[in-house]
C-alpha positions, 0 to 999 in steps of 0.5 A: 456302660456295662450291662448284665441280665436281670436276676443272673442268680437264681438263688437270689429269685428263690430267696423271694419266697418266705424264710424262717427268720431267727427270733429276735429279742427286739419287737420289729413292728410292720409300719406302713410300706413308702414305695408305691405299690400301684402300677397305674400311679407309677405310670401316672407319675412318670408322666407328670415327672416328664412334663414337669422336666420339660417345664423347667427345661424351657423355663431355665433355657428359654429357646426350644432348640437348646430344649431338644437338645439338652432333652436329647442329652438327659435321656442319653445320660440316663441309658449311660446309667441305666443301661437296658434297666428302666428305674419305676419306682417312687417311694412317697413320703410326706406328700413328696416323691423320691426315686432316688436316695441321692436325689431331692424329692418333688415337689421341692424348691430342691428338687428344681434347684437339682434340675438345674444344675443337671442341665447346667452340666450339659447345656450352660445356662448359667455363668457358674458351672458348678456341678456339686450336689451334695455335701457329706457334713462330719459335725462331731467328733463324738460317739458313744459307740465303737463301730468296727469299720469306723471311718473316723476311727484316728478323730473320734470322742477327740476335742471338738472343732466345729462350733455352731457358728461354724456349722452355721457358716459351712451350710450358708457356704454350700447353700450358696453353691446350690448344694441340694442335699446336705447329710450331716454326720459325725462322730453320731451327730444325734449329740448335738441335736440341738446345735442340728435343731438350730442349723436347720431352722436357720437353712435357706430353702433349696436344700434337702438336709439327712441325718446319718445316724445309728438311731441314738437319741433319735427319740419320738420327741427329737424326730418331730422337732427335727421335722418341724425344723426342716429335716427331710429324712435320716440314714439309719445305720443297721448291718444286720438283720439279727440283733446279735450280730448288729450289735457286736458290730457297732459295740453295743448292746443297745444299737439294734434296738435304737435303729429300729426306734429310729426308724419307727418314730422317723416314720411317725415323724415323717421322715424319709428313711434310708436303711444303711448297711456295711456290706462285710465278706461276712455279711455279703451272701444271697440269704443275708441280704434277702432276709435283709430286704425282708426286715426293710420292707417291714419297716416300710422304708424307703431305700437301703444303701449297700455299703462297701468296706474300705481299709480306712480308719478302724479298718485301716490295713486289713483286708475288708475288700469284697471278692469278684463274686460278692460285688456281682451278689451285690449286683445281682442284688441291686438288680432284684430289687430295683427292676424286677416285677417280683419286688414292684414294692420293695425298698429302692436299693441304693447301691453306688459301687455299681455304677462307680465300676462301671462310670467312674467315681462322681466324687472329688467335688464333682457331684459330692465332697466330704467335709471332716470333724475339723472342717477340712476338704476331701473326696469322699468319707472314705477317700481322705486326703485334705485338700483345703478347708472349707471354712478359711479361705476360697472354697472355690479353690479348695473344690478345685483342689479336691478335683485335681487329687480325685479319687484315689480308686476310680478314674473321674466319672464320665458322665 
């Protein structure tokens, strides 16, 4: 893959150093950190990731010889993705360990199921080869905001499709698949908290279930309950640091206020949490997202997830797209943060865009699928063409037919 040099622009670096911030109208509390700070407990527990990889490696493939090999083949994927980088850090939450917002934690019977499918894709070992390993849920058409990058801009606030039994059947059906991460989304899909409370509780284990949220009715009261059902974290949707700014964009006075609510009781909960921002031209400069990064930090989360703009639904025909300079600020960014020494306890930065330039898209139903407010197939939430449903009818067909139609941007990942 391509590789670039850590911390190509300087200004990012200097960016590190304290910065006055706005004063902001809503109180921002300083929650416990989730990444791990200390250098002897990462290195302790790469170790025990390594050994417990090996020991399920022999546990599903049995021989030493096929051992090697898919041990050789996992390591050669990991430098394709990685490159020169060396990912070390874990975030701990709920006496589980998380290197990767797209990657269930451990211990977990999620976890184990992940592996699996991993080396099922390199060395089969089972009659099946099913590579999915996540599923973006849409389970309401509902919102009570009016979000400027909408994706479901043409199906929002519309009659609903999807009733409980549904939503019931959709998570057995993916559930059968070993799907390992399910995030249910909307619309909001806080609006049918207790239809979520209902699914979750009814889940077999093996899957690791996100809400996508903007934090409304993420009460302290909704996040224990969600918790005790079985709920392992929330993606709490915030797009700026500065209330005003977040708030015009999502259409609402209030959205900055219950995304930091959010992110506070998800925490007493806890929840993982996951900061999810929609980086616009406007937002995407080395300031914004430092002082970003800062205010993440201080709610101890565990990951941020850049999001790039498409022109679809609410955006549909306009000119959102990022510049070439702005996709390498994001680089740049994800680099900071993930590998430098400087940022050892920082925020995991989940930055998709930067691997799906360089390897391809590992959406289409190959590691994700989106599945609408009506229960139809598509490649991804912004990659929308139904390619059959995934409650009538084959779902294995319907798989195949998100792959063949793929991604309408990127070419099939290679890895």
């Amino acid at each position: 893959m391509e590789t670039s040099t850590l911390l190509p622009l300087p200004v990012l670096s200097a960016a590190l150093r304290p910065a006055p911030v706005a004063t902001r109208p809503v109180a921002v509390p300083t929650l416990r950190p989730t990444v791990l700070a200390s250098p002897l407990k990462k290195k302790l527990l790469k170790a025990l990731f390594t050994l417990v990889e090996a020991g399920l490696l022999l546990r599903f493939l049995r021989r030493p010889d096929k051992v090697r090999q898919a041990l050789a083949l996992l390591e050669e994927r990991r430098r394709e993705y990685f490159g020169a980088f060396v990912p070390r850090k874990v975030a701990c939450v709920a006496g589980r360990y998380y290197r990767g917002y797209h990657s269930p934690g451990w211990p977990s019977a999620a976890y184990t199921s992940y592996i699996g499918t991993a080396i099922n894709r390199l060395v089969p070992f089972r009659a099946e080869q099913n590579t999915l390993n996540m599923v973006f849920l849409a389970i309401t058409k509902k919102c009570p905001l009016a979000c400027e990058h909408c994706f479901e801009w043409e199906a929002l606030n519309q009659k609903e499709s999807l009733t409980l039994a549904d939503l019931h059947a959709l998570v057995a059906r993916f559930q059968d698949k070993q799907v390992t991460q399910i995030f249910f989304s909307g619309g909001e899909p806080m609006v049918r908290v207790h239809d979520l409370l209902q699914v979750l509780s009814a889940a077999r284990p093996g899957t690791d279930f996100w809400v996508i949220t903007s934090g409304f009715n993420f009460t302290c009261a909704n996040a224990l309950k969600l918790k005790q059902a079985g709920l392992t974290g929330v993606s709490i949707s915030l797009d700026h640091y500065v209330p005003e700014f977040h708030n015009r964009f999502r259409g609402s006075d209030k959205a900055f206020e219950n995304a930091i609510q959010a992110a506070t009781y998800a925490q007493q909960a806890g929840l993982v949490v996951n900061l999810a921002v929609c980086v616009t031209k406007e937002f995407t400069t080395a300031a914004n997202l430092l002082r970003y990064a800062r205010l993440a930090r201080q709610l101890g989360v565990a990951f941020i997830q850049l999001l790039e703009p498409r022109a679809v639904g609410h955006y549909a025909a306009q000119e959102v797209s990022l510049s070439a300079t702005q996709t390498a600020l994001l680089d740049a960014f994800y680099e900071l943060l993930n590998f430098s020494p400087a940022c050892h306890d920082w925020p995991i930065v989940t930055y998709y865009g930067y691997h799906q330039r360089r390897l391809g898209c590992s959406g289409a139903a190959d590691r994700f699928l989106y599945v609408d407010t009506d229960g139809d197939l598509h490649a991804c939430p912004f990659c929308q063409k139904k390619s059959g449903s995934a409650l009538c009818g084959s779902l294995d067909e319907g798989m195949n037919q998100v792959r063949a139609n793929g991604c309408q941007l990127f070419h099939p990942t290679a890895i």
